[in-house]
N, C-alpha and C positions, 0 to 999 in steps of 0.2 A: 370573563374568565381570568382568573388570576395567577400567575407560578409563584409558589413556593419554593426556593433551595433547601433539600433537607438532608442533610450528605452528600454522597453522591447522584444521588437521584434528584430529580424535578418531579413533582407532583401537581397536575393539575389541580386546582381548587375552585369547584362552584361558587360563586359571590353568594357570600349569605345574605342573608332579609336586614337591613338597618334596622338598630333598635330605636325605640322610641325615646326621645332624651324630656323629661318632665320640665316642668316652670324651672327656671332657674332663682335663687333668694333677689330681693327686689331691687336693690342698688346694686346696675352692673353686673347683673351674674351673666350674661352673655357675654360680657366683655372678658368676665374674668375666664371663663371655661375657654375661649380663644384663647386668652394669653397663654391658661397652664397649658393646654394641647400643642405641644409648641412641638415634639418630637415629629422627626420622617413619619409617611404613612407606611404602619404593618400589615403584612399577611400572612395567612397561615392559616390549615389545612386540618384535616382530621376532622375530630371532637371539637373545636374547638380551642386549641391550644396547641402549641409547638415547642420543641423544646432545641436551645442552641448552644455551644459551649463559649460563655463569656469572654469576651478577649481580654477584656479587665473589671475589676471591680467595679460596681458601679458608686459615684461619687456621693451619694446620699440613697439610704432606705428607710423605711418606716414600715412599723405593726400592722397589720388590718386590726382594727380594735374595734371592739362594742361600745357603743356606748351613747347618748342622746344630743340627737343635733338640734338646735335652737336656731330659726331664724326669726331676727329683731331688725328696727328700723331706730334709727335716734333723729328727732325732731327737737324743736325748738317749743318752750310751753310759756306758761305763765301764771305762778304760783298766786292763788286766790281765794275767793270765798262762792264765785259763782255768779249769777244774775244780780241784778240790783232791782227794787222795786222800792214803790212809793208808797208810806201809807197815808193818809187822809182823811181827815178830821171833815164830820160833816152834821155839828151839833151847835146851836145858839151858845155864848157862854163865852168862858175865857180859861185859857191854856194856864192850869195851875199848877202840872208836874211836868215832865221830860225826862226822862231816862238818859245816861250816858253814853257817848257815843264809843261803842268796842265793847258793852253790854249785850248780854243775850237773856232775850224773853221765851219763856213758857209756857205751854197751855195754862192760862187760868190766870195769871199773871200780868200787872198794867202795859200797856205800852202805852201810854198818857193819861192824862187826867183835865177835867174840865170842871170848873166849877168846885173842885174837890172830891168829885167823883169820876173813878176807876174807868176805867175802859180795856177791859180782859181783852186778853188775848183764846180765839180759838182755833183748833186744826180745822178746816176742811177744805174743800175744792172749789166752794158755790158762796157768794158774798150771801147778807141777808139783805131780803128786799122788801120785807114786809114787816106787820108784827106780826109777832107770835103770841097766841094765845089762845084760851080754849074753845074748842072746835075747827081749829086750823092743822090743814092737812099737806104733808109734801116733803121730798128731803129737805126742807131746809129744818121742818120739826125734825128730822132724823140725825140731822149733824147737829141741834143743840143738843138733843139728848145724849148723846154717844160722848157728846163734849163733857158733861155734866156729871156721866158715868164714869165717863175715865179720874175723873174731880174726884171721885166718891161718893156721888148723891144716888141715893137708891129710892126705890119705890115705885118704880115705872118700867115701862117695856122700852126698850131703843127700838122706836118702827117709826112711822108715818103720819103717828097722831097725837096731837096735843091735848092730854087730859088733865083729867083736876088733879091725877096722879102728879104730871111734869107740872104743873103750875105750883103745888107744890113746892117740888124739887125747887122749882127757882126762886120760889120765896124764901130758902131757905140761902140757896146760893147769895140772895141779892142782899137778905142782910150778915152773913158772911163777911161780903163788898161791903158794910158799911153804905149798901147803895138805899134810894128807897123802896119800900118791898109793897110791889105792884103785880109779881107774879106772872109781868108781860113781859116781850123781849122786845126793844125796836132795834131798826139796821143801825142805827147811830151807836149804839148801847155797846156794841163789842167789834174788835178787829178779827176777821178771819182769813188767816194765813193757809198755805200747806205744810206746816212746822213750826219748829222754833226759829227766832227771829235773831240776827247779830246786827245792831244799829251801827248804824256805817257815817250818817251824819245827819245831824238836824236842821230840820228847814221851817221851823221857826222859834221862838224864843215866848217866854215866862210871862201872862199880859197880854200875845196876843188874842185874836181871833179867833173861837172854834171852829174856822171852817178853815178848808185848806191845806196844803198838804205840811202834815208836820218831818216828818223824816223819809229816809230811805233806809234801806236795808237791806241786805242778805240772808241766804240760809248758814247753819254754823257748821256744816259741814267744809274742808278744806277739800278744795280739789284744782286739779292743773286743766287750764283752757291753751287747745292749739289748735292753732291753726297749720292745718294739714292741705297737702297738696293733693288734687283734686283725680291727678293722675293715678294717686295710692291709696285713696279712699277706698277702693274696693278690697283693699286686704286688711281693713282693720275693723271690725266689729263690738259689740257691745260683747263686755265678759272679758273682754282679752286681757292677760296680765302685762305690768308696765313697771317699769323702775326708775323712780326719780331722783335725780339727782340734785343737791342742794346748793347755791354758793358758796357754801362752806367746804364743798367736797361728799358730804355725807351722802347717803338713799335709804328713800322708804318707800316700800311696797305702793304699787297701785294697783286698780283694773279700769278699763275703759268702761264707764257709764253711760257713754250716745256718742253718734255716730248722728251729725246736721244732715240734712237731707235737702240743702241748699245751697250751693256755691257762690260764694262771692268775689267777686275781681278788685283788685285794691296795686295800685301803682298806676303809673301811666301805663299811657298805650304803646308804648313803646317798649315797657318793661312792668306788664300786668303782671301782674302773678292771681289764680282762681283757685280756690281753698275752698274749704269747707271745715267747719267748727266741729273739733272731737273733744271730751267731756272724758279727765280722767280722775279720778276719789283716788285720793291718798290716805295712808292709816301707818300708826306710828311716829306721827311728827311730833317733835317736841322742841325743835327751833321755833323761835316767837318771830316768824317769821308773819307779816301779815297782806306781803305781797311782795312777790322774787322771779328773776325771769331764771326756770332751771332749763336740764337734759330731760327729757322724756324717753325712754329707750322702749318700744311696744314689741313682747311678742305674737307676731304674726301666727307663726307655728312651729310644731314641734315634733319630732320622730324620735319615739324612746326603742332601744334595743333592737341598735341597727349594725351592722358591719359599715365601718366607715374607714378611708384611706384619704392624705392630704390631694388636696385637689391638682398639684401638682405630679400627680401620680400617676394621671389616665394619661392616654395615647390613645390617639386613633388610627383607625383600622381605615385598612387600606378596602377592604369590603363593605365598609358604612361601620358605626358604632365606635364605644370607646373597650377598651381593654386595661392591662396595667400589668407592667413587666416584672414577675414573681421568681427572688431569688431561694434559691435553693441548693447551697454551698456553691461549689464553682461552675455551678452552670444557671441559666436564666429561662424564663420560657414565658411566649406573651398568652394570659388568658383574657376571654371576653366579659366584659363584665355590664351591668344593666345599674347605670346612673341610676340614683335618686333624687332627694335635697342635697341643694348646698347649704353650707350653716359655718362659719367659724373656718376658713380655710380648708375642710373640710367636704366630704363628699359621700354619700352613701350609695354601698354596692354592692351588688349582688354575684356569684361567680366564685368567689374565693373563699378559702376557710379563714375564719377566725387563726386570728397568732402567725399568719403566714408573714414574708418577709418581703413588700415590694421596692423598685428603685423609686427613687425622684431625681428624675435630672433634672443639671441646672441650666 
């Protein structure tokens, strides 16, 4: 049981029920909600609220305002192009062309040549392991056709089967290529990627070998690779938006694209650190940047059209929960209020009207 002084009277007061206080934003928000609660503990009776006549002004106030709170985390990134992969020449002959390296290929489009003959480039997900040709059934007939289509070669179905329709189609493709037109396809004959390709560097030169691996490479999309600590992996998700910042100073939009689902430990044992690999797509860069270590800033999450007050504002209550002391010309009075997010020094609450006028002590 609690007393309140309210005039001349004392008022007993029931202890109310503790409110519930939600996650606090991710860096220190414990820490920080100890330090702002730094006033005596209050009490007080009634409704919910008490009213006292101020002995003096208080030293700082601020608005309850509306408005959208934002919690972000800022990590360390590493401006790139993404995985790296190999591709591989696996044909009798000799290495007659090579693409430049910081080049980016196409569906349909060489990524080397042997013999003087092409070796396209195509989308799919499944290498080719056979030939193709008529009366051959399987996605791998599905991704050439689909390939072929997107090319422009009409006259066939994109499904599961190799007809005299697709054979065709490829004989039309193959003298196109200036290849010879045999209207079969073997796995040697084309590169199949999941996209277009950005050559990173080459691993062999003009003369030699058809077999082996000729380059490596990237996809051409730009995006920021971090490593994220493994304690905060559970607040960041695929979708989330992100702001990068550039050595220059500058930023450009991001969103997180993956989320590793394997942690890795790297320092000694004395001073490991356990990460996990997050994947964020950048859009709008026009810095000819082609590798930068930037700021990653991720938002976790977000509350739009909220009543918020500086987090230096609350008090605690002497009966469990926080409050916040509402002036009101020369007098003051503490009401109870129901935390939400913190975001931006900021604190969302519930309890008080919009536009009211609370203290911040210092």
């Amino acid at each position: 049981m609690t007393q309140v002084k309210a005039g001349p009277e004392i008022v007993a007061v029931r202890p109310r029920r503790r409110r519930p206080l939600r996650a606090v934003a991710w860096a220190g928000g414990a820490a920080l909600l100890a330090a702002a609660v730094t006033a005596a503990a209050i009490g007080f009776g009634g409704n919910g609220s008490g009213t006292a006549v101020a002995g003096r002004t208080p030293p700082a106030t601020a608005k309850v305002t509306r408005t959208t709170l934002t919690e972000t985390k800022t990590v360390d990134g590493t401006l790139g192009y993404g995985d790296t992969l190999t591709v591989t020449a696996k044909s009798q002959g000799t290495i007659t062309w090579l693409p430049a390296e910081g080049s980016t290929i196409t569906r349909g489009k060489a990524v080397y040549s042997i013999d003087a003959d092409r070796r396209p480039l195509l989308y799919g997900s499944m290498p080719l392991y056979r030939v193709l040709k008529d009366g051959v059934e399987g996605k791998d007939v599905e991704l050439l056709e689909r390939n072929l289509a997107k090319l422009g070669y009409t006259g066939f179905d994109v499904d599961k089967e190799y007809t005299w329709t697709t054979r065709e189609a490829v004989e039309d493709w193959q003298e196109d290529l200036g290849l010879d037109v045999t209207g079969e396809v073997q796995p040697a004959d084309v590169v199949v990627e999941s996209g277009p390709l950005r050559v990173a560097d080459l691993k062999t030169t003009l003369g030699a070998g058809g077999t082996g691996p000729v380059l490596t490479a990237t996809g051409t999309t730009r995006q920021v690779l971090v490593h994220l600590d493994v304690a905060d992996a559970h607040l960041v998700r695929k979708g989330l938006k992100a702001t990068v910042e550039l050595p220059d100073g500058s930023t450009v939009k991001g969103k997180v694209t993956g989320v590793g689902k394997v942690a890795t430990e790297t320092g000694t044992s004395a001073d490991a650190t356990t990460t996990v690999e997050v994947k964020v797509s950048v859009s709008g860069l026009k810095k000819p940047f082609d590798s930068a270590p930037v700021d990653v800033t991720i938002v976790s999450a977000q509350r739009e059209d909220v009543l918020a007050v500086p987090v230096g504002a609350l008090l605690a209550l002497a009966e469990g929960g926080y409050g916040v002391q509402v002036v009101e010309g020369g007098t003051t009075r503490y009401a109870a209020v129901e935390v939400g997010m913190f975001a931006d020094g900021k604190v969302e609450v519930n309890g008080v009207q919009e536009g009211a006028t609370v203290a911040v002590p210092k």
